[in-house]
N, C-alpha and C positions, 0 to 999 in steps of 0.2 A: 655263701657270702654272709659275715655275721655283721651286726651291728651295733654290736659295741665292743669294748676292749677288751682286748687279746693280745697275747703275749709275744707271739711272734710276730703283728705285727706291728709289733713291741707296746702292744697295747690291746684289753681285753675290747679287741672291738664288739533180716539182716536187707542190705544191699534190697534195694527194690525195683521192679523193672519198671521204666517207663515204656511203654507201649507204642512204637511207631502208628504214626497218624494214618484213621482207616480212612477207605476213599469212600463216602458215602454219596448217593444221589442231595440233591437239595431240590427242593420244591418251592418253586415262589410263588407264594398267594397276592396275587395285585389288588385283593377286594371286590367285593361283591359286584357281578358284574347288574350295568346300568340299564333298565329297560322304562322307555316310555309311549306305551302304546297311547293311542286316540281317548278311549275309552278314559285311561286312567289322568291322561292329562285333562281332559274337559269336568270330569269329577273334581278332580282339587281345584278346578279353576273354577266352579261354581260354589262348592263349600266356604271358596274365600273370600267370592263377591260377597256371597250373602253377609258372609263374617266382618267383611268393611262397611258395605252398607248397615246393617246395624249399627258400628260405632258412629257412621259419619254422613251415613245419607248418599244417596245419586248414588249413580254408575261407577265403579271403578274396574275395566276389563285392562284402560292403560297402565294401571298403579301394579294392575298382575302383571301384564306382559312383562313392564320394562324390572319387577324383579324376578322374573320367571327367566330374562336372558340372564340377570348378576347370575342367577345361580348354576345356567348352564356354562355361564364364563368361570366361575368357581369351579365345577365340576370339570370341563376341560383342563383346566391348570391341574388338577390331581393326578387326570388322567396319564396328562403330559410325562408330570415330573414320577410317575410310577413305570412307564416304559422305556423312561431314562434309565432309570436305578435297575430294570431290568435285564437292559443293555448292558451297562457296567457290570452286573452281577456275572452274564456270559462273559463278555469280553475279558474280566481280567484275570480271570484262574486262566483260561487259552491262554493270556499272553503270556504268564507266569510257567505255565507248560511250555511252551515255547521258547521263552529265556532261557529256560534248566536244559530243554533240547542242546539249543545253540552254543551255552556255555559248559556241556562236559563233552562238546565235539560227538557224540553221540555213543562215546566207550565210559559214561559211566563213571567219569573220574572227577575229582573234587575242582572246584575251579573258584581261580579269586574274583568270579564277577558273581559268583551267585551265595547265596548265604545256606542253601544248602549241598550238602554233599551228594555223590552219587551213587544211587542203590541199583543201578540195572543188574548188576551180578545175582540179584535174588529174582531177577524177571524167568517166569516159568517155575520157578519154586512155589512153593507153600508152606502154611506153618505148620500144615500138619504132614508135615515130611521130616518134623522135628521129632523124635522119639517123646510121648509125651510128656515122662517124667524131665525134662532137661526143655520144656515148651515155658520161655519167661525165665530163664536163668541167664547167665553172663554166658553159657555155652550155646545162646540160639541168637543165632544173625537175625534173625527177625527183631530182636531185642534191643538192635543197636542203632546209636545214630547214624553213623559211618560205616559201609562195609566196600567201602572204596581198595582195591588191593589185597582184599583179605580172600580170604579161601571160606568161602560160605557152604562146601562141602560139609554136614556134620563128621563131629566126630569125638567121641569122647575118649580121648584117649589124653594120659597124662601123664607126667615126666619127673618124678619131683615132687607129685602133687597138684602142679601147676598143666594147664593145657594148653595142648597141642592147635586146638580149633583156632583157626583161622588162619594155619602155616601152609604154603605149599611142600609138595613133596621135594621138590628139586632145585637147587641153588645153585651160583656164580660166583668163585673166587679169583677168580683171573683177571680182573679190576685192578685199576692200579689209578692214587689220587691225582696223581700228575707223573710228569716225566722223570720227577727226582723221583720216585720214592716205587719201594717193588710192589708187585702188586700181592694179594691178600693171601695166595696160597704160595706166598714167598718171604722167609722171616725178616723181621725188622731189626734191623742191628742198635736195640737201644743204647744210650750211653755213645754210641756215637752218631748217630744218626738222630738230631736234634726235633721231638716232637714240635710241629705246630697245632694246637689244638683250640677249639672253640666249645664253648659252655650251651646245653641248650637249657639253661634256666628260667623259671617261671613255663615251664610246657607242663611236667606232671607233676612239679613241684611248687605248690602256687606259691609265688613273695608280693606282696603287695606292692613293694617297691617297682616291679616289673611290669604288672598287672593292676594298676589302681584302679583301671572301670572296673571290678568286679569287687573294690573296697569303697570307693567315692560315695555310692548311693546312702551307705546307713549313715544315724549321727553317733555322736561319742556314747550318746546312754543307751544304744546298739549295741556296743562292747566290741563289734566283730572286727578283728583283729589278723588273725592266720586262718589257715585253713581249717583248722579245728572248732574256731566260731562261727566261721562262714557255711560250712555244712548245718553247725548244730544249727544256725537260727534258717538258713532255709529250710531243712527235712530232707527227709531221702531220696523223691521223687525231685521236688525240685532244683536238689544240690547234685543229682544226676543228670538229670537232662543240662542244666545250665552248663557244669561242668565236662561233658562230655563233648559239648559245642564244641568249647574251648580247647578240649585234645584233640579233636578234628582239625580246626581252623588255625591257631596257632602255629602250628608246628605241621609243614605239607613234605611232600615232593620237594615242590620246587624248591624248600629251603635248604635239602640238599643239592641240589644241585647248583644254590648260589653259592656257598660254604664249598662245594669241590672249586670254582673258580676262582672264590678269593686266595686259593692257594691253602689248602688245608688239610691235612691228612687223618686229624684224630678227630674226636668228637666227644667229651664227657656227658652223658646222660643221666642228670638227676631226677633219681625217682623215692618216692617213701614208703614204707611199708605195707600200707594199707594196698597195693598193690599187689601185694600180696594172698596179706588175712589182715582183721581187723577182730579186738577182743571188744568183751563185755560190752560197754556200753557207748563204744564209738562210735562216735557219727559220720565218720571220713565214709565217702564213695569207695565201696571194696572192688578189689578187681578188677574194674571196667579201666586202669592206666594202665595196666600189664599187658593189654591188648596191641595200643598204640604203640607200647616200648618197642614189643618184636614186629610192627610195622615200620618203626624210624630204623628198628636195627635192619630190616633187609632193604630201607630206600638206603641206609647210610654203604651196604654193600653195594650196591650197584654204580656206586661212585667210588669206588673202592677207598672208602674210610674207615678207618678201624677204631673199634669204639670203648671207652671209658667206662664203664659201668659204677653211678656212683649213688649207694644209699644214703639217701639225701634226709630221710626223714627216718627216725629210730624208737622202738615201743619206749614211750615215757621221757622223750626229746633227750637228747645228749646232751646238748646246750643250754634249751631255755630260751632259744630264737625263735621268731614266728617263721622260717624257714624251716626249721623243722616238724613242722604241724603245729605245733603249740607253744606258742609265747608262756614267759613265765618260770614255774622252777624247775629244775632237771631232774628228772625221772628214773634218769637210765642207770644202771651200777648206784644207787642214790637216795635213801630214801625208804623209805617201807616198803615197795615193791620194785625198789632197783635190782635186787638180784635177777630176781621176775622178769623183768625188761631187757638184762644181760642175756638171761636164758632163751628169751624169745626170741630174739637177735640173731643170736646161736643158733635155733632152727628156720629162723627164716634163711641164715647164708647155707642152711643144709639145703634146704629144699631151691633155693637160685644157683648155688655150685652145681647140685645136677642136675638141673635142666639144661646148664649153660655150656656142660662139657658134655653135650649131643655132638657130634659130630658137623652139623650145621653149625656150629660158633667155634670151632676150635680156631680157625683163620681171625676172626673178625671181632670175639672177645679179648682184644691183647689187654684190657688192664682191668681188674675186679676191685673195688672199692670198700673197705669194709665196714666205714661208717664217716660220714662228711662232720667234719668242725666237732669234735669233742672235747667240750670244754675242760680241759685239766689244770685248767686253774684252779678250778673250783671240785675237781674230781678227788677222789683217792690216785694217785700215780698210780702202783703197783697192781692196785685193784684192773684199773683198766689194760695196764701190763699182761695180765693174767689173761684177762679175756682175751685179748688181743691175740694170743698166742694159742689161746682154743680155740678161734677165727680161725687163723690163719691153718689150725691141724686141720678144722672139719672142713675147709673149702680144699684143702690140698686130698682130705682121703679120699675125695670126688673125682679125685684127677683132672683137676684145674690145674692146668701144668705154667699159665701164663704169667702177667705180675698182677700180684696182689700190690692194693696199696694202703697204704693208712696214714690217717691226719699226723700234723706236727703237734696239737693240742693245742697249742699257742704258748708251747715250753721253750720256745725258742730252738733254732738249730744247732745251734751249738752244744745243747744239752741232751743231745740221741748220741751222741758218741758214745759205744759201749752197749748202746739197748738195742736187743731183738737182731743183731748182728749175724747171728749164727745161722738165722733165716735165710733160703734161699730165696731168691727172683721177690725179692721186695721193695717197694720203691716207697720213700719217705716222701709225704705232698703235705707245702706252705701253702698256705694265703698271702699275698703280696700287697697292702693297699697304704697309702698314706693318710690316709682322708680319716681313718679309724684312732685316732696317736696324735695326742695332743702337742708333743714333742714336733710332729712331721706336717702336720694340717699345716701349720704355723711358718713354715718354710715357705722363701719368694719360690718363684717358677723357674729361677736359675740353678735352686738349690732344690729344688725338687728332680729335677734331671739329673744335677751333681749325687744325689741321693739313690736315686736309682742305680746310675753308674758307677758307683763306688761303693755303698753301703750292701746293694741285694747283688754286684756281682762279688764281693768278698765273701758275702754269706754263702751262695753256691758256691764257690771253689771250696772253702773248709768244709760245707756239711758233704760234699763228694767223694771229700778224701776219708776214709777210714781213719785213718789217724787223728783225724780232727773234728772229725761231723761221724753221722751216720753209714752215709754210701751214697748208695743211689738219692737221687734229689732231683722234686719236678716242683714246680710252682702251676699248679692246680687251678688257680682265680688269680686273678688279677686285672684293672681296669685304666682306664686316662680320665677317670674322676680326680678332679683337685680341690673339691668341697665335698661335703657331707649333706650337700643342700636338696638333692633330689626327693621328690615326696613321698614320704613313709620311710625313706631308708634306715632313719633310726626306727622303726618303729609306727604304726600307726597312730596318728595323734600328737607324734611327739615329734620337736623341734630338732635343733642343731646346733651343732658346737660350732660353726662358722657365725653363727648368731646369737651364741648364748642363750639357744630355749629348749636346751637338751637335758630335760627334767623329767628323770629316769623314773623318780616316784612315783610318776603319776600313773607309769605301767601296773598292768598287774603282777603282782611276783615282785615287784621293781622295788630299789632300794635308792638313795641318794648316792651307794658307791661312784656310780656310772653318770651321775649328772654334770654337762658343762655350763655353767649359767652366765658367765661370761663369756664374748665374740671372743673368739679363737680364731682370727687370720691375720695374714704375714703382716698387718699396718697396725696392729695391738688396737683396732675401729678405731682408728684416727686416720685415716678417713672410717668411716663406720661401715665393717660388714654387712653385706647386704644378700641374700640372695636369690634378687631378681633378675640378676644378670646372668644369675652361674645357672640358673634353671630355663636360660631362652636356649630356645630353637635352633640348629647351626645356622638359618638364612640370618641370625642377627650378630654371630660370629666375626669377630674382626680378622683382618688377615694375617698380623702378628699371634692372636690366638690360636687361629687354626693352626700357623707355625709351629706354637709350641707344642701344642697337640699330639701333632705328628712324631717333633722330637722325642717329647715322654713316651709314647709308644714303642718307637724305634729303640729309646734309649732299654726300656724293661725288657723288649725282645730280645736285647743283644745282652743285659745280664743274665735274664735266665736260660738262657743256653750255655751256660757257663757250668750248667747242671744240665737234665734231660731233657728240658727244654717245657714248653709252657702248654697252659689253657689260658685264653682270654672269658671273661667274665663280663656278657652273656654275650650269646650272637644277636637277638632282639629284644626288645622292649616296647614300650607302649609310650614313655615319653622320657624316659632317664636319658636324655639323650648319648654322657658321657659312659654312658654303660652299653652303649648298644655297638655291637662289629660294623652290623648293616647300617646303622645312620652313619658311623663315620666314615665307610667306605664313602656313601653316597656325599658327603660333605668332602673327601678328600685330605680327611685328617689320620687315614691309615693307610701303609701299604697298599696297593691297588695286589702284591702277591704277599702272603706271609711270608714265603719265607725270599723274598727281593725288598731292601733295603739303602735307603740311602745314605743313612745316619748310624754310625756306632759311636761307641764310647770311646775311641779315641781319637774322636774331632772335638775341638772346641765347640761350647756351650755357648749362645749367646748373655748378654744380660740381657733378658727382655724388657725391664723398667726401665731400660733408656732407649729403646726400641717404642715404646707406648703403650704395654700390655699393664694395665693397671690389676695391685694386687689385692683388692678388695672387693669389684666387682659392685 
């Protein structure tokens, strides 16, 4: 998902190990223990007399007694409140033991009551069952936070380059995602059998917009921005463990198995290089998200969904978005070491084509990605033509027999008629959003449906037809955002064109090109944009809104099937609310199936402005 303008749509929108926590004894020292025998107490009590009597004259054995009890009243109270702290000290690791019992049911598996995941799979192992030279590498379970599901068997064996460890031997394609659709080891008739797909974004691809607890904390003279500042200013150890939480808990099980219910059969998985290898002086967490991928890819089988594979992040950023690791200037084909960064590219799809045409993915890898949002606005065309076409040789002499796919650039559809045609099994992917396009942000909610339904399903019927587009045509991303107002979405730091504080300058890399400094919504701020409203919660949703909600939804689902059908953008979030599948399911502003529908584009539209949905929010 980019954020800023782009063309189509129609606007430029090493490695260190942290070490799992040892179980050591603890010793609590309560302090010195208390003795007052006879002896010692009649001593101090005569050293004292004498000591009063001197300053004061006469007897004082009352003036001792009655502070000789304060001080056993003192000394009780110590004692008290140290047998307390001692009890706590026992009782709450037991009980903590005891929750983590009760909450993985006792097999060991991650659970959303508890904050950490489950290791029993390494019970009766040891570390030194690890070969030593691979004892503290990415290839030792011991090393990890999560080894929920994985095969803690060693094993160094590797594929590509890439390992084997943590895969079982043996796997299930005879899954199937619903009643429509065949199951895994039975082909898919693309082109006519309409994908519904769901985005798992912000999982190994961080965007702030998805994820801002893990931006919120710094301030602006922090700088941290993407994932590239967010490593560099934590460090290895703890841009690992933090991170690594976050590939655990984010993204489980059960999130496929709510994605097979809402009716879903595809799955695109954005992931970035560093997942890989990582060069010279990178600070991204290497390897440790290549792990989780081939655990989301064998829970995403089991529901029999078939999965997207998409390079989300590329050596020297494609774009210049903070989704692609690094905000800023484009790197890749660009630049002093663009070529460098093409080439890299080049052998990282060498080394992911064969691992991925094992025989374990030939079912369930239907579509290979070659690089997410290349900005060709700002690229050489031909240049990245070029590549594109060494992509597409070296993933093919792997015998990746499935679809490849590649970005539109933001060149618009209508301008691949004629390019890269001669290619087999390749599928051309848009981004779909209004909220990017100052042209479209700017439209009532009437005309934002009317837009969808007439503008993006014209676009897919010509770019399908060879004669007039490309071919093949899927719509990749797309959301039921109808501002630009979510936090970070433009960018960390930076405003929005619904409010006129979208001043692009102030990025790094950033130029005035991109800046909107005037309110951009459908009332020209008279009433005055605002967006307070467009960033509440769905419980403050009106019911006209949800209405429309639903409509735009329904309405983009029923153009882009007009091509090979869609990816919605993302399945969760942390608070974007009109970005999330799962809030809106739970709100009731999407299909309860994807692909059951009550709304297409050839029913009337309402006008919502005489309906009460106000368009400035």
């Amino acid at each position: 998902m980019e954020a800023e303008v782009s063309a189509s749509r129609s606007d430029d929108l090493v490695y260190n190990r942290d070490k799992l926590p040892r179980r050591e004894r603890q010793r609590i020292v309560s302090g010195q223990k208390l003795e007052h025998g006879s002896q010692t107490y009649f001593s101090e009590k005569e050293k004292w007399r004498d000591d009063v009597r001197r300053r004061n004259g006469g007897s004082s054995d009352l003036e001792y007694d009655e502070s000789l009890r304060k001080r056993k009243r003192w000394r009780n109270i110590c004692i008290g409140v140290g047998a307390f702290v001692l009890v706590l000290a026992i009782a709450i690791p037991v009980g903590i033991v005891l929750s983590k019992k009760n909450d993985t049911g006792g097999g060991g598996g991650a659970s959303t009551n508890s904050t950490q995941p489950g290791n029993s799979n390494l019970n009766g192992m040891s570390e030194n069952d690890i070969p030593k030279q691979y004892q503290g590498t990415y290839l030792d379970p011991f090393s990890w936070y999560d080894t929920t599901d994985f095969n803690v068997t060693f094993t160094s064996e590797m594929v590509g380059d890439l390992p084997l460890m943590g895969l079982n031997n043996t796997w299930d394609d005879s899954k199937s995602a619903n009643n429509n659709t065949p199951p895994l080891n039975q082909a898919w008739q693309y082109g006519t059998m309409p994908v519904h797909g769901v985005n798992l974004g912000g999982w190994l691809s961080i965007e702030p917009v998805l994820t801002p607890s893990l931006f919120s904390g710094y301030t602006t003279h922090d700088n941290v921005i993407d994932e590239y500042t967010l490593t560099q200013t934590l460090g290895a150890p703890r841009a690992k463990s933090m991170l690594e939480k976050h590939y655990s808990s984010f993204v489980t099980e059960q999130t496929f198995i709510d994605i097979q219910a809402a009716g879903f059969d595809h799955i695109r998985i954005p992931f970035s290089y560093w997942a890989v290898v990582t060069y010279d002086a990178d600070p991204y967490v290497a390897n440790v998200s290549f792990r989780y991928l081939l655990r989301g890819i064998e829970w995403a089988r089991k529901y029999g969904l078939r999965i997207n594979l998409d390079l989300h992040g590329a050596p020297g950023s494609q774009n210049g978005w903070n989704h692609s690791g690094r905000q800023g200037v484009i790197g890749w084909l660009n630049g002093t070491n663009g070529q460098l960064n093409g080439d890299r590219t080049i052998a990282i799809h060498n080394q992911l084509s064969t691992f991925f045409t094992q025989p374990r993915y030939k079912n369930i890898i239907a579509m290979y990605g070659l690089v997410n949002e290349p900005r060709m606005v700002e690229l050489d065309v031909s240049t990245v033509l070029n590549w594109t076409t060494h992509a597409i040789s070296t993933v093919r002499s792997n015998n990746y027999t499935g679809v490849i796919v590649f970005g539109d650039g933001f060149l618009g559809l209508d301008n691949w008629q004629g390019r890269l045609q001669n290619q087999p099994n390749l599928l051309l992917d848009v981004h779909q959003y209004v909220i990017f396009n100052v042209q479209q942000i700017v439209l009532n909610h009437h005309d934002k449906i009317n837009f969808a339904c007439g503008g993006w399903t014209q676009q897919a019927l010509r770019s399908t037809n060879k004669a007039t587009g490309f071919g093949p045509t899927l719509c990749g991303e797309w959301s039921q955002a109808d501002t630009d107002c979510a936090q970070y979405l433009n960018n960390v730091g930076i405003g929005s064109r619904w409010e006129g504080t979208l001043n692009m300058a102030d990025t790094p890399g950033g130029s005035s090109n991109g800046s909107v400094l005037s309110p951009t919504c459908p009332t020209q701020n008279n009433p005055q944009c605002s967006c307070k409203n467009a960033n509440a919660g769905p419980s403050a949703w009106s019911q006209q809104y949800k209405q429309w909600l639903l409509m735009f939804a329904e309405a983009q689902m029923h153009s882009f099937e007009q091509g090979w059908g869609w990816f919605y953008w993302t399945w969760q979030t942390e608070s974007a609310y009109q970005w999330s599948y799962k809030a809106g399911l739970a709100a009731g502003v999407l299909p309860a199936l994807a692909y059951q529908r009550d709304f297409n584009c050839s029913q009337t539209i309402p006008d919502f402005a005489s309906l009460g949905l106000p368009e400035y929010y």
